[in-house]
ZATORSE-455525 format. One record per residue (C-alpha): residue number from 1; residue in three letters; x, y, z. Coordinates in pm, 1 decimal, padded with zeros to 6 digits. Example, Ala and Ser with C-alpha at 12.3 -4.5 7.8 and 13.67 -1.06 7.14 Angstrom:
BEGIN
REC  torro  kolnu         X         Y         Z
REC      1    ala   01230.0  -00450.0   00780.0
REC      2    ser   01367.0  -00106.0   00714.0
REM end
This chain:
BEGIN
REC  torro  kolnu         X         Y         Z
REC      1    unk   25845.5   16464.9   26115.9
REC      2    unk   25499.0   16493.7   26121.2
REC      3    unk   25239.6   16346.1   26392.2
REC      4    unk   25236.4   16013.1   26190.5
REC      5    unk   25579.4   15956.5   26230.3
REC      6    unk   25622.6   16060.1   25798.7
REC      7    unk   25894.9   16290.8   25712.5
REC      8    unk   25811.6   16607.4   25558.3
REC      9    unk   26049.0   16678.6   25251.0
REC     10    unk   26063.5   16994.6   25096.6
REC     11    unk   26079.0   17369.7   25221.0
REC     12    unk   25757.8   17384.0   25452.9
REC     13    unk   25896.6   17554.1   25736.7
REC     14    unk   25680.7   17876.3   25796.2
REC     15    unk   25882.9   18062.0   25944.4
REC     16    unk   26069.7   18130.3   25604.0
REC     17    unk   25779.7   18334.5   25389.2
REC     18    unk   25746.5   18535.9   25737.8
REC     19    unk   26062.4   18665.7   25699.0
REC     20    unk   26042.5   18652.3   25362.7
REC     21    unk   25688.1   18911.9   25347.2
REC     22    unk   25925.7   19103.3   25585.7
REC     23    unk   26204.2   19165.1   25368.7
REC     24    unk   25928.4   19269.0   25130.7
REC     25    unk   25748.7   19488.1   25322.2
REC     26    unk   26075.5   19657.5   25454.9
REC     27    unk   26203.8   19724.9   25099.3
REC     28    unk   25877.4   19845.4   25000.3
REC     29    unk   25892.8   20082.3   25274.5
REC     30    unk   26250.4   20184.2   25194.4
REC     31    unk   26157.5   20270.8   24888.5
REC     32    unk   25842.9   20479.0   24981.1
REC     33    unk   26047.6   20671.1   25214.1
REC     34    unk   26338.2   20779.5   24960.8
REC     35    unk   26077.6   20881.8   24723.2
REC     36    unk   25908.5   21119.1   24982.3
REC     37    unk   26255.0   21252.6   25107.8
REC     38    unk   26344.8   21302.3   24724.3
REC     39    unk   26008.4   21500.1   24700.5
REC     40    unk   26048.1   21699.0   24966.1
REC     41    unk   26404.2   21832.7   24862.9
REC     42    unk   26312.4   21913.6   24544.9
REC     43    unk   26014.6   22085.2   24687.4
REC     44    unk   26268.5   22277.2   24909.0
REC     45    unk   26475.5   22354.5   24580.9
REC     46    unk   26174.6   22512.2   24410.2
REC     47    unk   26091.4   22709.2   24688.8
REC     48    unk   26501.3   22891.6   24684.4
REC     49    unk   26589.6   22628.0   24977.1
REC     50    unk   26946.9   22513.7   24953.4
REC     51    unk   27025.2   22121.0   25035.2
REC     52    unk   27371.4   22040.5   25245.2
REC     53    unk   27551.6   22177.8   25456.2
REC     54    unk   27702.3   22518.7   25446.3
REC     55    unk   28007.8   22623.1   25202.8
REC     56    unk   28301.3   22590.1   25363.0
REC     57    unk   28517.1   22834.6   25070.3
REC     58    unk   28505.7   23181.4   25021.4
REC     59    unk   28655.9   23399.9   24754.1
REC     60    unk   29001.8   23429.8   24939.0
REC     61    unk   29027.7   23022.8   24942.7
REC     62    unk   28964.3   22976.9   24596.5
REC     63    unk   29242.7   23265.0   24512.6
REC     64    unk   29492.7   23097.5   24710.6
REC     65    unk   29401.7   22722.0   24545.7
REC     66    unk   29477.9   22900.4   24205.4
REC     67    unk   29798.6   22995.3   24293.2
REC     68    unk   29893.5   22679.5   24426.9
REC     69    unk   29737.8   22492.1   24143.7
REC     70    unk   29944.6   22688.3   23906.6
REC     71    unk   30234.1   22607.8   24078.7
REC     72    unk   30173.6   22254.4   23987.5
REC     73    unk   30078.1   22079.2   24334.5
REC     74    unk   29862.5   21795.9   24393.8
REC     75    unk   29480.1   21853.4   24514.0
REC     76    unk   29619.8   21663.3   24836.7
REC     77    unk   29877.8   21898.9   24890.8
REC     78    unk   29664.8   22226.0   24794.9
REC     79    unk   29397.8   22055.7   25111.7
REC     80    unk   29671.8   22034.6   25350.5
REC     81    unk   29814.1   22430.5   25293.9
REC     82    unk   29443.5   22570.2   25322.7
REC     83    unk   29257.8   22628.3   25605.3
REC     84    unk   28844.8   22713.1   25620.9
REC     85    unk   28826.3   23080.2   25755.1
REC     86    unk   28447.7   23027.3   25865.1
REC     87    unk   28180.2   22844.9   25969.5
REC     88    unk   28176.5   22519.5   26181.9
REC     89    unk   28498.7   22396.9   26066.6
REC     90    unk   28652.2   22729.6   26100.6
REC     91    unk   29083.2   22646.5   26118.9
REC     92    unk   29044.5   22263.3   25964.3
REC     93    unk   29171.1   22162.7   25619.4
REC     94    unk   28914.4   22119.8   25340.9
REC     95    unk   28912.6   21752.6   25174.2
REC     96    unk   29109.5   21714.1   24827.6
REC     97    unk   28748.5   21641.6   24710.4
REC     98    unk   28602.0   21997.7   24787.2
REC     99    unk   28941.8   22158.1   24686.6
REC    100    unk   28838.7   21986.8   24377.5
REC    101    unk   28498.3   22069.8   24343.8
REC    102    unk   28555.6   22395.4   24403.5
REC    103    unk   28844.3   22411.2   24131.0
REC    104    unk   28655.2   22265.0   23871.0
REC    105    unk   28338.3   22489.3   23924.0
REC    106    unk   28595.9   22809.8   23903.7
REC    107    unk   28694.0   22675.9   23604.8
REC    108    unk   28332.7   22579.9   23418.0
REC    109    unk   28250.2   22966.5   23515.8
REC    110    unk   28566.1   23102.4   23381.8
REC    111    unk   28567.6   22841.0   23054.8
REC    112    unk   28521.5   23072.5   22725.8
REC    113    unk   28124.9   23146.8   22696.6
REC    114    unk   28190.3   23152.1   22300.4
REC    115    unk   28266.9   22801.5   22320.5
REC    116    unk   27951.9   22600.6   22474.9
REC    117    unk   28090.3   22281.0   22264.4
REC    118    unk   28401.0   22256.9   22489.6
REC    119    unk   28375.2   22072.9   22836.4
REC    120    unk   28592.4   22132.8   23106.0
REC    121    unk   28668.8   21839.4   23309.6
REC    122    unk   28886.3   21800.0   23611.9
REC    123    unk   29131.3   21509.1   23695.3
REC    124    unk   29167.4   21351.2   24007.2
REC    125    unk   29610.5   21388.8   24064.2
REC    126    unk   29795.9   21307.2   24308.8
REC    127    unk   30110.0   21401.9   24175.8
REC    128    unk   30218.6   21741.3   24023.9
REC    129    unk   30057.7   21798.5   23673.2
REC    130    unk   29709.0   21992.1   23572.4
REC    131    unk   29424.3   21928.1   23730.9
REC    132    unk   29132.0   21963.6   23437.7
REC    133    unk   29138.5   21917.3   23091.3
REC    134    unk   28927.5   22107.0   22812.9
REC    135    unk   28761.9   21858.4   22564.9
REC    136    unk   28495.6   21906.4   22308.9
REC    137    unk   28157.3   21812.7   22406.9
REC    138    unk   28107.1   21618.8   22088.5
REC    139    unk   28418.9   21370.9   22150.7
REC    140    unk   28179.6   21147.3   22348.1
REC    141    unk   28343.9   21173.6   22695.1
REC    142    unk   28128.6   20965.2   22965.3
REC    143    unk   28188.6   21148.6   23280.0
REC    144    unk   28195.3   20902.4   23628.2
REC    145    unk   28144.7   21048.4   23956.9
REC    146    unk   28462.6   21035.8   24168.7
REC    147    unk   28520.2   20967.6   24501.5
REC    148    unk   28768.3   21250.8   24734.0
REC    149    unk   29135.7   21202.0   24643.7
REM end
């Protein structure tokens, strides 16, 4: 009600376009702020700078996820038998996802360089079976980013 005694009908209240040139302003700024932290790492890239954290796989690693992967076991099951050998997280268990990760780039280095149209592509499994498949790049294959096993 108003000072005459009149009710007031519709959305007048004030307070609401505060909050509502807040929620603006704070998603302008969240914006502004991922653009200059995108900046700067690809500044960092072009000066040799690597982003993340350190590699947690070394040559040995990687040998020893072959062999398991050829002997048919799950990503799950390759994470649980390996252990890092340096770093931070020197004696813990890498994820399924880096076990992955690091499977699948192995196998885009090793993938025959006289065949650029194939694409290797790895499967998330958690039950015995291969773990990437070789397609041709002209198939049309859309590729989705997956989450750790």
């Amino acid at each position: 009600m108003d000072q005459n005694g009149c009710l007031l009908k519709g959305s007048h209240d004030p307070s609401g376009i505060v909050f509502t040139v807040l929620a603006a302003m704070s998603g302008m700024e969240r914006e502004y702020i991922r653009d200059r932290t995108l900046e700067g790492q690809e500044s960092a890239r072009k000066r040799g700078k690597t982003i993340g954290g350190a590699g947690v796989t070394d040559d040995s690693v990687l040998s020893m996820a072959l062999h398991l992967r050829d002997q048919e076991m799950s990503l799950r099951d390759i994470a649980r038998r390996l252990v890092i050998t340096t770093g931070a997280k020197k004696g813990q268990h890498p994820s399924p996802a880096t076990v992955m990760r690091m499977l699948r780039e192995h196998d885009q280095l090793t993938a025959d360089p006289g065949h650029p149209e194939l694409l290797v592509l790895s499967l998330r499994r958690s039950s015995p079976g291969p773990t990437s498949l070789v397609v041709p790049r002209s198939c049309g294959v859309r590729i989705a980013p997956m989450g750790p096993g």
